[in-house]
KELO-635736 format. One record per residue (C-alpha): x, z, y; residue in one letter. Coordinates in steps of 0.02 Angstrom, whole numbers, padded with zeros to 5 digits, always signed. Layout:
N
XZYA ...
END
This chain:
875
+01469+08406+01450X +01415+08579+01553X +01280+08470+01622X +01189+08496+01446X +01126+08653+01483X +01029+08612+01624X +00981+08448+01575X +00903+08517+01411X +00779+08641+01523X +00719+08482+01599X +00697+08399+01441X +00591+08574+01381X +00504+08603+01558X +00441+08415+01590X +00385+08428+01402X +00306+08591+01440X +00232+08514+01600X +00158+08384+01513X +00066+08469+01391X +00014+08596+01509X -00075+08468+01643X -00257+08510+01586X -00217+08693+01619X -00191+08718+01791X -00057+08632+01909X +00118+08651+01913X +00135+08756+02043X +00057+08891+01940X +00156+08890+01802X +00299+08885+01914X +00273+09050+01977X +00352+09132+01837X +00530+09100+01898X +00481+09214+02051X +00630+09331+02036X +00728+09465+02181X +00904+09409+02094X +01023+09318+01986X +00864+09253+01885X +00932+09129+01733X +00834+08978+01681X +00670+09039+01565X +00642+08890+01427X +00476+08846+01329X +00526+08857+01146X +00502+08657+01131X +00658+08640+01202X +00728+08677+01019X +00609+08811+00913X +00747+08885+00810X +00688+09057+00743X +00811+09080+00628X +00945+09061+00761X +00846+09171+00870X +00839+09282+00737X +01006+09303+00726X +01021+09338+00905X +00896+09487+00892X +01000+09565+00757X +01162+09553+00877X +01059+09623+01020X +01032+09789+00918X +01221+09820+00937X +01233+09808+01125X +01360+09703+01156X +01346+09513+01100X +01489+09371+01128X +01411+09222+01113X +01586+09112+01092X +01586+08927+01057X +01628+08747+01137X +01531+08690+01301X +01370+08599+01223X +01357+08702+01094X +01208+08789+01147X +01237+08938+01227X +01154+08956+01370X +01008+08881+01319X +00985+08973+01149X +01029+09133+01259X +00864+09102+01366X +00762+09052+01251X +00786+09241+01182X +00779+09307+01324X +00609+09228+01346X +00556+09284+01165X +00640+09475+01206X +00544+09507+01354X +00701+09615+01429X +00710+09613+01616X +00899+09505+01639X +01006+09506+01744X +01104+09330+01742X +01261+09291+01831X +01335+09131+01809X +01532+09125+01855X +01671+09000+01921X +01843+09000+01945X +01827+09103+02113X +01760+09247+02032X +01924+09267+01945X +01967+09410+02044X +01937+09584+02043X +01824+09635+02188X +01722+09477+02191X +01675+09496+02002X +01646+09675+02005X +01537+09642+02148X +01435+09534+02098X +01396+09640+01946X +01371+09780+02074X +01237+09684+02160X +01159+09607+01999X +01131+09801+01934X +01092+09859+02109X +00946+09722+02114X +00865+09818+01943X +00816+09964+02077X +00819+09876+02246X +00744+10035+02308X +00884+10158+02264X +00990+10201+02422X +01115+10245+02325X +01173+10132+02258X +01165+10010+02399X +01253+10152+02498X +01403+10126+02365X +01381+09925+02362X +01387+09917+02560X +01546+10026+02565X +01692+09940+02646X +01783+10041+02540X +01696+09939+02371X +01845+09788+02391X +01980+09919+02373X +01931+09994+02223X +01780+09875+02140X +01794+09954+01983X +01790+10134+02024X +01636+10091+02146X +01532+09987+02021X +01567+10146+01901X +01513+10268+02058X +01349+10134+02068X +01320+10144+01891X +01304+10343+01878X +01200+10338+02045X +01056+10215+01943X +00883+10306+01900X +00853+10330+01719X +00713+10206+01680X +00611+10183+01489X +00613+09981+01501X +00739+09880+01426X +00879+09766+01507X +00988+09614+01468X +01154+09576+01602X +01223+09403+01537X +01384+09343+01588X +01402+09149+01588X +01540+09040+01574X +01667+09205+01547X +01806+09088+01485X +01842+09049+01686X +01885+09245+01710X +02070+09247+01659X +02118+09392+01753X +02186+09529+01658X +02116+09679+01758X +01954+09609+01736X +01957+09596+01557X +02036+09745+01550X +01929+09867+01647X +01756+09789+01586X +01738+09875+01423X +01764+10027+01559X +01605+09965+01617X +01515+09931+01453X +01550+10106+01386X +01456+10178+01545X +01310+10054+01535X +01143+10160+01486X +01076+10134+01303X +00930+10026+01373X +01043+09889+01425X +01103+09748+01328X +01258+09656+01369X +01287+09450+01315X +01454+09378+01356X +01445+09169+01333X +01583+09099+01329X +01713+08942+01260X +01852+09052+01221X +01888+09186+01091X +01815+09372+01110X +01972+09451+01211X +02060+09583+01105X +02001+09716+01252X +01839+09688+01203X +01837+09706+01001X +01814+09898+00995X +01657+09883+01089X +01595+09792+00927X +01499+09887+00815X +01491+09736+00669X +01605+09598+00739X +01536+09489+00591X +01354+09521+00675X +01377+09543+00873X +01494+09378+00881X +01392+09216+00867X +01521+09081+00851X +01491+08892+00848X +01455+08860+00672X +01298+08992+00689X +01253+08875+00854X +01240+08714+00748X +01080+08608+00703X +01026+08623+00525X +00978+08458+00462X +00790+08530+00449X +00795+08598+00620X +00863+08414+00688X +00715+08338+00617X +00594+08472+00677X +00681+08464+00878X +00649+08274+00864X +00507+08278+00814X +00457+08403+00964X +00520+08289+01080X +00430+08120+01014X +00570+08050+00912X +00497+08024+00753X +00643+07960+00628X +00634+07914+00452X +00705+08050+00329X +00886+07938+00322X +00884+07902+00487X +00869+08124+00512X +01023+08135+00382X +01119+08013+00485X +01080+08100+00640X +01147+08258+00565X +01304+08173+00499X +01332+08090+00643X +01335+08257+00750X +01394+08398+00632X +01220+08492+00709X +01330+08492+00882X +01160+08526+00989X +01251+08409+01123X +01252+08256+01008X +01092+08321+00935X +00988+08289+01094X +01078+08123+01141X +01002+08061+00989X +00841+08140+01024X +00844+08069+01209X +00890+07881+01148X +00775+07898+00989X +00920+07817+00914X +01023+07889+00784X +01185+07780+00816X +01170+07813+01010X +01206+07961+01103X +01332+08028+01248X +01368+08119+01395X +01306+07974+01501X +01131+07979+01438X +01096+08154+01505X +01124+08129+01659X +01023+07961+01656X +00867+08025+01568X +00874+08178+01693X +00857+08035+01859X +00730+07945+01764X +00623+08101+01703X +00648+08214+01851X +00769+08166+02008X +00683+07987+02021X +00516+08058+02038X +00571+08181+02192X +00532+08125+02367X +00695+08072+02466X +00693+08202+02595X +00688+08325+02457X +00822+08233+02353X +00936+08221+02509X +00911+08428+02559X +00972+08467+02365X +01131+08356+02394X +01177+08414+02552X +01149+08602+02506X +01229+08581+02364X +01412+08601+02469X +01396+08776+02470X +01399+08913+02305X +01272+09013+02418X +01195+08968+02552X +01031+09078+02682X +00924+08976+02780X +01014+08958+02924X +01151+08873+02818X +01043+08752+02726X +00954+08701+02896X +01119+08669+02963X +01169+08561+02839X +01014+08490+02791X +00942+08453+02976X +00776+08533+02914X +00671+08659+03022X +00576+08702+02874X +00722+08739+02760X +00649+08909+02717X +00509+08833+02622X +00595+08715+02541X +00698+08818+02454X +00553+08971+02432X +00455+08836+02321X +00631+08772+02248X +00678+08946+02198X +00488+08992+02138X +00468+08815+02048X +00640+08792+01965X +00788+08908+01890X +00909+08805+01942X +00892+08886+02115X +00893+09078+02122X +00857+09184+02252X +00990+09308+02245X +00931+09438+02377X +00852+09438+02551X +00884+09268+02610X +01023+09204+02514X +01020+09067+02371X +01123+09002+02245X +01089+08832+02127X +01148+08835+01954X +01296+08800+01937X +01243+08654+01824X +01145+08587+01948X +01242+08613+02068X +01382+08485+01993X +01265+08358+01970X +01193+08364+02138X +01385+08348+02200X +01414+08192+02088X +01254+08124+02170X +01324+08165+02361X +01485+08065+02310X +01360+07908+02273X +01268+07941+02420X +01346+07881+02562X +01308+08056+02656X +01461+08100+02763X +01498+08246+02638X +01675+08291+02757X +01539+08329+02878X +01439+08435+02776X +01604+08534+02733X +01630+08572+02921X +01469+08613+02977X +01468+08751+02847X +01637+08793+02886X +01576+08815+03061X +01428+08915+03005X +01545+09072+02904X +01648+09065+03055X +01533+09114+03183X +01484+09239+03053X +01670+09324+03053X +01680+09258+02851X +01847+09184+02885X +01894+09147+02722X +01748+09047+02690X +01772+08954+02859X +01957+08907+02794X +01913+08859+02618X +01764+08745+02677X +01865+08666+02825X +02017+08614+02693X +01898+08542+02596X +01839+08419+02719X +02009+08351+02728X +02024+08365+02914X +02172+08438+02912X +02218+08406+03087X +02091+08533+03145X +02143+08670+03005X +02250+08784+03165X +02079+08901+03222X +02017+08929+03049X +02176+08977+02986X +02206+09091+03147X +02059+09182+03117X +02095+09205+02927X +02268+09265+02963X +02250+09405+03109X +02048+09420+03124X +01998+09445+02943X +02001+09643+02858X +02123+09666+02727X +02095+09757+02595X +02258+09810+02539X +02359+09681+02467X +02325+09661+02287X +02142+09607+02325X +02230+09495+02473X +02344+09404+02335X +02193+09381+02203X +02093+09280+02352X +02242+09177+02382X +02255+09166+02169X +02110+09061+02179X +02141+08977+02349X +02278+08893+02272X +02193+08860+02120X +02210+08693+02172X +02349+08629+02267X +02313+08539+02423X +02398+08351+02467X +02545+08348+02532X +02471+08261+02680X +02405+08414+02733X +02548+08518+02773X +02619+08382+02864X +02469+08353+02971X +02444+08546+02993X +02595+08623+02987X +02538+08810+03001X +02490+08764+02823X +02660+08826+02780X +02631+08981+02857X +02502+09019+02727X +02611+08956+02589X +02754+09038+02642X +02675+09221+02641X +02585+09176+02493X +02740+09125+02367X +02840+09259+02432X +02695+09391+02416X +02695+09327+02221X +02895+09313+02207X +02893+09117+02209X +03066+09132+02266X +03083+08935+02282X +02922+08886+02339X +02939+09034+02466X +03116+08954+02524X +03044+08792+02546X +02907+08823+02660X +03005+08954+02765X +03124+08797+02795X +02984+08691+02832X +02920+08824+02963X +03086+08815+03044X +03081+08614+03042X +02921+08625+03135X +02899+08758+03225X +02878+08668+03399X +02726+08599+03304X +02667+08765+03245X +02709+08858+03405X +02557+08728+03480X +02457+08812+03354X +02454+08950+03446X +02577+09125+03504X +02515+09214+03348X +02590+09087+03228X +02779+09075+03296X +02760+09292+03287X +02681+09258+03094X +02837+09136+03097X +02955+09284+03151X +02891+09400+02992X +02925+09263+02886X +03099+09236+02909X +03115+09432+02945X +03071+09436+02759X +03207+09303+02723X +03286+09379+02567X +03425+09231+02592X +03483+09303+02747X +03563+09458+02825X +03495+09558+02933X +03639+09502+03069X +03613+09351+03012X +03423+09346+03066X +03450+09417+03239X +03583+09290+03286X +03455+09178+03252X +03312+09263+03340X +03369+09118+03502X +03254+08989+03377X +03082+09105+03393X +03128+09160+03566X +03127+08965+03635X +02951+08932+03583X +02865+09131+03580X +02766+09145+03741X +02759+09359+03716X +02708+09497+03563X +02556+09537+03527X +02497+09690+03594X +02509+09845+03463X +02608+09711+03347X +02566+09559+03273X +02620+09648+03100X +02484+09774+03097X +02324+09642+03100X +02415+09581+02929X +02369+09623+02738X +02524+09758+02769X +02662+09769+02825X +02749+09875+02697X +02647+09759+02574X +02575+09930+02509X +02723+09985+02433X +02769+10172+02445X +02964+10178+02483X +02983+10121+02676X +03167+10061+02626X +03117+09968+02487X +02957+09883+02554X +02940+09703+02653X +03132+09690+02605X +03260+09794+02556X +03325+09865+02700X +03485+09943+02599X +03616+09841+02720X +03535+09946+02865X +03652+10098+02773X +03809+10012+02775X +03795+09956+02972X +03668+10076+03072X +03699+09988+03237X +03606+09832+03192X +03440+09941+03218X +03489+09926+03420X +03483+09754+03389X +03332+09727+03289X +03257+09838+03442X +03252+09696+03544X +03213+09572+03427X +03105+09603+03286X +03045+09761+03332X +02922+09710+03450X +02806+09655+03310X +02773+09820+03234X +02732+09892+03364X +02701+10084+03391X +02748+10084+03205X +02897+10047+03231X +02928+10221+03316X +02929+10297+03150X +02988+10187+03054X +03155+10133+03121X +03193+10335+03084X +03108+10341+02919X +03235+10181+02861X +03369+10288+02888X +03301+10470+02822X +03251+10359+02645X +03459+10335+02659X +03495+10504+02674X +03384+10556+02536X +03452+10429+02420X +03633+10492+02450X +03547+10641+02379X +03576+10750+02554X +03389+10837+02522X +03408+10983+02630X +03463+10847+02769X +03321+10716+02735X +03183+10845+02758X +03208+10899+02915X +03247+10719+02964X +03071+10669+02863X +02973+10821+02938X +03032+10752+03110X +02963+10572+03060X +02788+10651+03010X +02785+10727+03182X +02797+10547+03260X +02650+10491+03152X +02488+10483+03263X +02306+10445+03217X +02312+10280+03288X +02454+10231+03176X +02442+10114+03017X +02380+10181+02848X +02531+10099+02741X +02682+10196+02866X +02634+10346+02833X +02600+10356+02654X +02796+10277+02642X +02813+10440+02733X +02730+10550+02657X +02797+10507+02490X +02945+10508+02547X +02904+10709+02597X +02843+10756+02439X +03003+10666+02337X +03107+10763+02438X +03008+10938+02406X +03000+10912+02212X +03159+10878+02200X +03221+11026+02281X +03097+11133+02156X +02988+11193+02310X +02815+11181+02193X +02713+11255+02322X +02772+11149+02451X +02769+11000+02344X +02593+11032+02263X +02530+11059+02439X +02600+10883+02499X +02538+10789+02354X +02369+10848+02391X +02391+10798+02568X +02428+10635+02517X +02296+10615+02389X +02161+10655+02512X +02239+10524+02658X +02240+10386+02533X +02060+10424+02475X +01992+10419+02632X +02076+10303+02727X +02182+10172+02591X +02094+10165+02432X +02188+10026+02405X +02341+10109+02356X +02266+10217+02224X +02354+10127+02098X +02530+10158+02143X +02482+10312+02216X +02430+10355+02026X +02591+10237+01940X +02698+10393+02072X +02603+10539+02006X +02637+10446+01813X +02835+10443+01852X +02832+10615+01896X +02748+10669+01736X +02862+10536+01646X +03024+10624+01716X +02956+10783+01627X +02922+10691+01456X +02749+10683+01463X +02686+10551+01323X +02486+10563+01354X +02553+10518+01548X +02633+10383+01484X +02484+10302+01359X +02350+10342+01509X +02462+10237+01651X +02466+10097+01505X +02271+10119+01487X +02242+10081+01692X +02138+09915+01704X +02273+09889+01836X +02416+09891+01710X +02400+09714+01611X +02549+09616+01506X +02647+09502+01620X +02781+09368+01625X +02808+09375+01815X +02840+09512+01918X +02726+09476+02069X +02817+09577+02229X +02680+09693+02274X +02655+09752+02091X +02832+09786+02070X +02808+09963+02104X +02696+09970+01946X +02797+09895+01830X +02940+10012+01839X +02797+10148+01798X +02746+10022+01660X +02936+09988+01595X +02960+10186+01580X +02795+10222+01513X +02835+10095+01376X +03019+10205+01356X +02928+10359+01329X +02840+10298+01193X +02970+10218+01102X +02913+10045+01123X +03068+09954+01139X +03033+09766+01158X +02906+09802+01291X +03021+09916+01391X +03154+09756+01400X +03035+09649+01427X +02989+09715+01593X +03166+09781+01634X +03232+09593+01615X +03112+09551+01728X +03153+09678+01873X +03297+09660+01852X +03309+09458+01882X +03175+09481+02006X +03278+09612+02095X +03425+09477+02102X +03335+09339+02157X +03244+09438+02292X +03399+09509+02356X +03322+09679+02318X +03471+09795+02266X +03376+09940+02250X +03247+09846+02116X +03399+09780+02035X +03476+09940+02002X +03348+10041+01961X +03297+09906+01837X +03499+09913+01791X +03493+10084+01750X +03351+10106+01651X +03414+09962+01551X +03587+10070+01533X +03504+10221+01469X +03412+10112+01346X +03549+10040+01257X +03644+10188+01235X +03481+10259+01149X +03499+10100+01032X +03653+10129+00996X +03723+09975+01100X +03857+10090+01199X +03958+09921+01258X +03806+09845+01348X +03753+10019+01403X +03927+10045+01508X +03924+09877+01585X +03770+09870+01662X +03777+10067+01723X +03947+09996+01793X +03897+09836+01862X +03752+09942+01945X +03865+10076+01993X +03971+09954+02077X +03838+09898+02162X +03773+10066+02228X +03922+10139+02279X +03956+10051+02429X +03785+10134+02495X +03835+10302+02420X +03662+10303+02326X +03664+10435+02217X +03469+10477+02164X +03441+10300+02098X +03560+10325+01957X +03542+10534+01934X +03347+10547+01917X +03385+10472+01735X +03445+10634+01710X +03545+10671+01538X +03474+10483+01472X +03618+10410+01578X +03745+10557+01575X +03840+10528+01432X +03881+10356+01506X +03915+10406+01669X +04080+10515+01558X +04149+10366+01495X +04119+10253+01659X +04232+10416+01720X +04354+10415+01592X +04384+10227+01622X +04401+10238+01810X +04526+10386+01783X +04633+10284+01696X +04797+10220+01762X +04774+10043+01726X +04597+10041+01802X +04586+09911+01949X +04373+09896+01968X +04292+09955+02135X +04218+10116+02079X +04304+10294+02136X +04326+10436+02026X +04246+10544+02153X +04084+10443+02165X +04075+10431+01975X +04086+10609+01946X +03991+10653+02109X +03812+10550+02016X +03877+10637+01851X +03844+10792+01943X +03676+10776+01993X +03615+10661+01847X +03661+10823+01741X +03591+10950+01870X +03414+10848+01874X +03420+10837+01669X +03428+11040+01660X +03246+11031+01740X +03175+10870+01694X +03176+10808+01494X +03182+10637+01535X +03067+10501+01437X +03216+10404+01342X +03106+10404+01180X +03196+10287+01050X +03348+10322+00929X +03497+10213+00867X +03468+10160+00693X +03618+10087+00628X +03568+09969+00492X +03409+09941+00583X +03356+09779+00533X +03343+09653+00654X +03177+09581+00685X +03123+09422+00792X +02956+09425+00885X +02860+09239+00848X +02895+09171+01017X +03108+09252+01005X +03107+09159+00834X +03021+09003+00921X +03153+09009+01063X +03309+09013+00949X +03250+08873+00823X +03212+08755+00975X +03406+08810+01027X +03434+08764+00838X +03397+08590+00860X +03479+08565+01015X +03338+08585+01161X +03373+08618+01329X +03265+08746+01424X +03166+08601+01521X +03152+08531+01361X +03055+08680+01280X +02962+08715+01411X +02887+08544+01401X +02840+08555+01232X +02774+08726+01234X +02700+08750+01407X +02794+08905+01462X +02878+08922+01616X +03059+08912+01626X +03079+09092+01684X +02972+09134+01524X +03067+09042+01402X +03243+09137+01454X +03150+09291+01450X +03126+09278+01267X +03278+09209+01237X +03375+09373+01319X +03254+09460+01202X +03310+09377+01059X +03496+09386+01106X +03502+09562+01133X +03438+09591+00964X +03539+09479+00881X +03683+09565+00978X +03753+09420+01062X +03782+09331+01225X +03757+09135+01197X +03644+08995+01109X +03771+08987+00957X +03803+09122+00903X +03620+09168+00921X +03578+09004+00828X +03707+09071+00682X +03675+09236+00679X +03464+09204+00675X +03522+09104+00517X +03645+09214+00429X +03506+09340+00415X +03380+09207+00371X +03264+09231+00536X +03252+09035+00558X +03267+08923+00467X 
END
């Protein structure tokens, strides 16, 4: 169906051509595609003259922002370019796919496509060519944007084919972007879905700047007057039945106009008018160098002469690009075919017979001479050679630059966009490698399990691979949340069989991170709590895992155990021991270390009320992470937010929840879960109950299943102080004792007393209960009262954010999905069950459901199933 698009400019520019013979050749009228970048298609109005459509569009334009938003076939694209031929606005066209659905490819090829409006201004190319632009894409492209020269003509950016950005922060930050965008630019957003909510306040007249389908459809006069342009001349009942027949879908529309037959009409006769109008009347050799280019989304010279076998690949595609839109010169020697195109010419390799696994290597080859590892990978999988997968993958995992995880775990997002055979990890195992650091980087605690297994199964196979692998191996199954840390260096004897020796400077530091860009050291890769209980396994893990961190670990085996002291609340202790660790820290060291120190340094500092001290250590660490880890700017920002939090500070609160970063979620994703906390208590300052359980059900479960005790508790006793603010005192003592009990063998104090007075009057009665006589739980009376203590002593300086107050007949009130959940339990589904009718994931489902429960105040399907009824919230 996408193949409309393009195959109705070739319908409009062989009708063009024709009439245009006695004028001149082709090759000058083709000379008006001639464009520096992302230049769309430019249409002759005979495609399909519709003024008043146009019309429409011009009134939309005046707004700023237009969302073009209906069903592929519909139109858009084409009706787009056609005004943008009638507006005479210099455009700026990028046409997406699923792998710019992440954050620093799509804001950078928006970067470039603005950047290519004033080639000339250094700039902004100095801000595009930053290596810093990956780490934070959206705070560059803004940096570009104030950087461009102020200019009197008048500009069009078009987004194509938006529906295949999903991601949140994307959607999120671009109306960012819009609001910064100079008057003299026009923005149109095509796409199959619905306008995104983000993007409705941008709207000046949503009635006006959103063309939906039913404004895209054929009138029955304009069906008669586009066949007629196009030689179809049909009686006036033969025109009605066309329109019936179609509903004025412009898709249906121009089969009819390409058959000249009103009962005839598909898909299939697009593609075959385009062979017998255009592709049929190319030369071979010029047939065959579109097919076998067509492999690559982008491709210079050098690529398409390697693939095509041409020395005079360079013209080729100079007369391509200046002849046709559907190949764009996107800057200096690069090209790109539309992505129309582009799938036709791919369904015409398949019928060709041309070795297209061959193709697929040779440009894999290509991006790995050129250090584009990723590439190299992607196009080598695709081949299907699998049994050759070992160098491309070594190079993508300890040659390519991270930078910083989140932008790490978007790549991989789309890299397992679709899943690869299971043949393939079987005939490469270091496959699982990849999927083992991927699913646990995302909290796929299962998948994660199941490939670390499989790397154990084979790692004789792997370790032929190469050294590197077996030490990936090692980090692996150091991260093995199933496993003690005893545990893991009895079995070191399985690593040390096959590992030939360490990389030098550790194998850990060439990673994405190695504290995964999370700020506490303790609570980073793993939680290292067990480390507390037995020191001595640090001699052992000296001669074991060590070794793969390197000088880092010089540091770091120290700072483990200061983050202990400082969370059994010993401050005066844990800053000398901290100011000791900062000492160690040299410039050669890793980025990621020392901010877990550093943080640490400043904790410690505002804690003890030293502002000076502190102020002057926050500012230290603001400047090291702007110059030298941009990439942790956003929790950097969500532990400035907690601070303000702690201190009640609402606008803190509705600014964190404003970040681009900061986007709804159903899955706590490992190296986010730093941010959510910051989300969950941003949502408790303002009083927004539902959201603040969502995401505290969701640490907290992800804290379990992780083996993360830390997470779990801290999810625990936010959770604690929350339902004692409801009024729900009986929940709010268990789970401050169940995470008290869980705590105290650590003797972790701060976890549980930076709540402050939200979780003191709870921590009297957990007292009261353990002093009684017939009390026979784990806790101690003098641990209890010792996290009273300093809960109460942080709440004299700190307000707290607890925002929300018991209301005791409160009526209870079931979101649509909660309601959803407990009819389905109604009727007797199982969770599977649901989850097959509705699409949600399991995990999602019981979410809602533990919403719905603790509403309804109970603890099981029936009496949530009664009680739902009783007050007549299902039926």
């Amino acid at each position: 169906m996408r193949f409309f698009k393009l195959f109705l400019f070739f319908c409009g520019f062989f009708c063009y051509n024709e009439r245009k013979k006695e004028a001149g050749s082709m090759a000058k009228a083709k000379n008006d595609f001639l464009s520096d970048k992302f230049t769309p298609a430019r249409l002759p109005e005979v495609c399909a003259p519709r003024k008043a459509l146009l019309s429409r569009f011009n009134e939309a334009a005046e707004d700023g922002l237009v969302f073009v938003s209906a069903q592929g076939g519909s139109g858009k694209t084409v009706t787009t370019l056609l005004w943008l031929m009638q507006s005479k606005r210099r455009p700026v066209w990028i046409g997406l796919d699923s792998y710019d659905n992440a954050l620093s490819i799509f804001y950078k090829q928006l970067a470039t496509g603005l950047y290519s409006l004033q080639p000339d201004n250094e700039n902004m190319r100095r801000v595009l060519t930053d290596t810093a632009f990956s780490s934070t894409p959206v705070e560059h492209t803004v940096e570009l944007m104030s950087e461009m020269y102020p200019e009197e003509g008048r500009y069009v950016i078009v987004l194509d084919d938006f529906h295949l950005i999903t991601s949140g922060e994307i959607v999120k930050s671009l109306p960012l972007m819009l609001r910064r965008l100079p008057h003299s630019f026009t923005f149109f957003i095509l796409s199959r879905n619905d306008i995104p909510d983000d993007l409705l306040p941008l709207l000046k007249d949503e009635k006006k700047d959103v063309i939906r389908r039913e404004c895209l459809r054929f009138t029955e006069a304009e069906v008669k007057q586009y066949l007629s342009a196009v030689g179809s001349f049909l009686t006036p009942d033969e025109v009605k039945l066309a329109y019936m027949a179609t509903d004025g879908w412009a898709i249906g529309v121009n089969a009819i106009a390409l058959s000249g037959q009103a009962a005839q009409g598909g898909g299939y006769d697009f593609a075959h008018f385009f062979v017998e109008l255009a592709w049929s009347k190319w030369d071979d050799r010029l047939r065959e160098f579109c097919m076998r280019t067509s492999i690559a989304d982008e491709f210079d010279t050098q690529l398409a002469a390697n693939l095509s076998g041409r020395s005079d690949a360079h013209a080729v595609m100079e007369d391509l690009s200046r002849s046709n839109s559907f190949l764009s010169r996107l800057h200096d020697d690069t090209y790109r075919y539309h992505h129309l195109f582009q799938e036709f010419l791919q369904k015409q390799l398949d019928q060709s017979g041309i070795d297209a696994a061959m193709l697929y290597k040779t440009a894999a080859r290509y991006y790995m001479e050129r250090g584009d590892y990723s590439r190299a990978l992607r196009f080598w999988l695709t081949s299907g050679d699998y049994k050759g997968t070992d160098n491309f993958l070594f190079n993508f995992l300890f040659r390519a630059q991270g930078n910083g995880v989140a932008d790490y775990a978007a790549f991989l997002h789309s890299f397992f966009a679709e899943e690869l055979p299971p043949r393939a990890a079987r005939e490469a195992p270091v496959l699982h490698v990849l999927y083992a650091w991927y699913y646990y980087l995302t909290s796929r605690f299962e998948d994660y399990a199941r490939h670390m297994d499989a790397i154990i199964l084979n790692l004789p196979r792997i370790a032929k691979a190469g050294n590197e692998f077996v030490e990936f191996a090692m980090l692996a199954f150091h991260v093995d949340y199933r496993k003690s840390l005893p545990a893991q260096v009895t079995l070191y004897h399985i690593f040390g069989k096959v590992l030939i020796s360490f990389t030098k400077g550790g194998l850990a530091t060439s990673i994405a991170s190695f504290t995964h860009n999370l700020p506490y050291m303790h609570r980073s890769n793993r939680d290292y709590s067990e480390i507390a209980l037995n020191p001595k396994i640090l001699d052992k893990i000296d001669n074991t895992f060590a070794p793969l961190l390197g000088p880092e670990w010089v540091y770091l085996r120290p700072g483990i155990l200061v983050s202990f002291t400082y969370e059994r609340n010993r401050l005066e202790a844990a800053l000398q021991e901290n100011t000791e660790v900062l000492g160690l820290i040299g410039p050669d060291n890793q980025p990621d270390g020392r901010i877990c120190v550093m943080v640490l340094q400043h904790s410690i500092l505002w804690q003890l009320g030293r502002e000076a001290e502190a102020k002057e250590a926050m500012e230290n660490l603001t400047a090291f992470v702007n110059a030298n880890a941009q990439y942790f700017l956003p929790n950097l920002t969500a532990y400035q937010t907690k601070l303000k939090l702690l201190n009640g500070n609402q606008t803190a609160a509705r600014e964190w929840l404003d970040c681009y970063y900061v986007t709804d979620t159903d899955h706590i994703e490992f190296f986010r879960s730093f941010q959510h906390f910051t989300t969950a208590r941003a949502y408790l300052s303002l009083g927004e109950t539902e959201n603040a359980l969502h995401y505290l059900t969701l640490l907290k479960d992800f804290g379990k299943n992780g083996n993360r005790p830390l997470d779990r508790c801290e999810a625990g006793v936010l959770l604690s102080a929350l339902y004692w603010a409801l009024g729900r005192k009986k929940e709010a003592e268990d789970e401050l004792t169940e995470t008290l009990e869980v705590l105290q063998p650590y003797g972790f104090i701060r976890l549980v007393a930076d709540e402050g007075e939200a979780v003191v009057p709870i921590l009297k009665r957990a007292l009261s209960k353990v002093c009684e006589k017939g009390y026979r739980g784990p806790l101690t009376r003098a641990y209890v009262n010792e996290v009273m203590l300093a809960a109460h002593s942080f709440g004299v300086s700190h307000k707290g954010y607890i925002r929300v107050r018991a209301g005791k007949d409160k009526p209870v009130k079931l979101s649509k999905q909660q309601a959803s959940m407990i009819t389905y339990l109604a009727q007797g589904y199982k969770n599977a069950e649901i989850s097959e009718m509705t699409g949600l994931s399991i995990p999602t489902i019981k979410t809602h459901t533990s919403l719905a429960y603790k509403k309804l105040g109970v603890t099981n399907a029936m009496d949530a199933v009664l009680k739902a009824r009783e007050l007549g919230l299902i039926e």
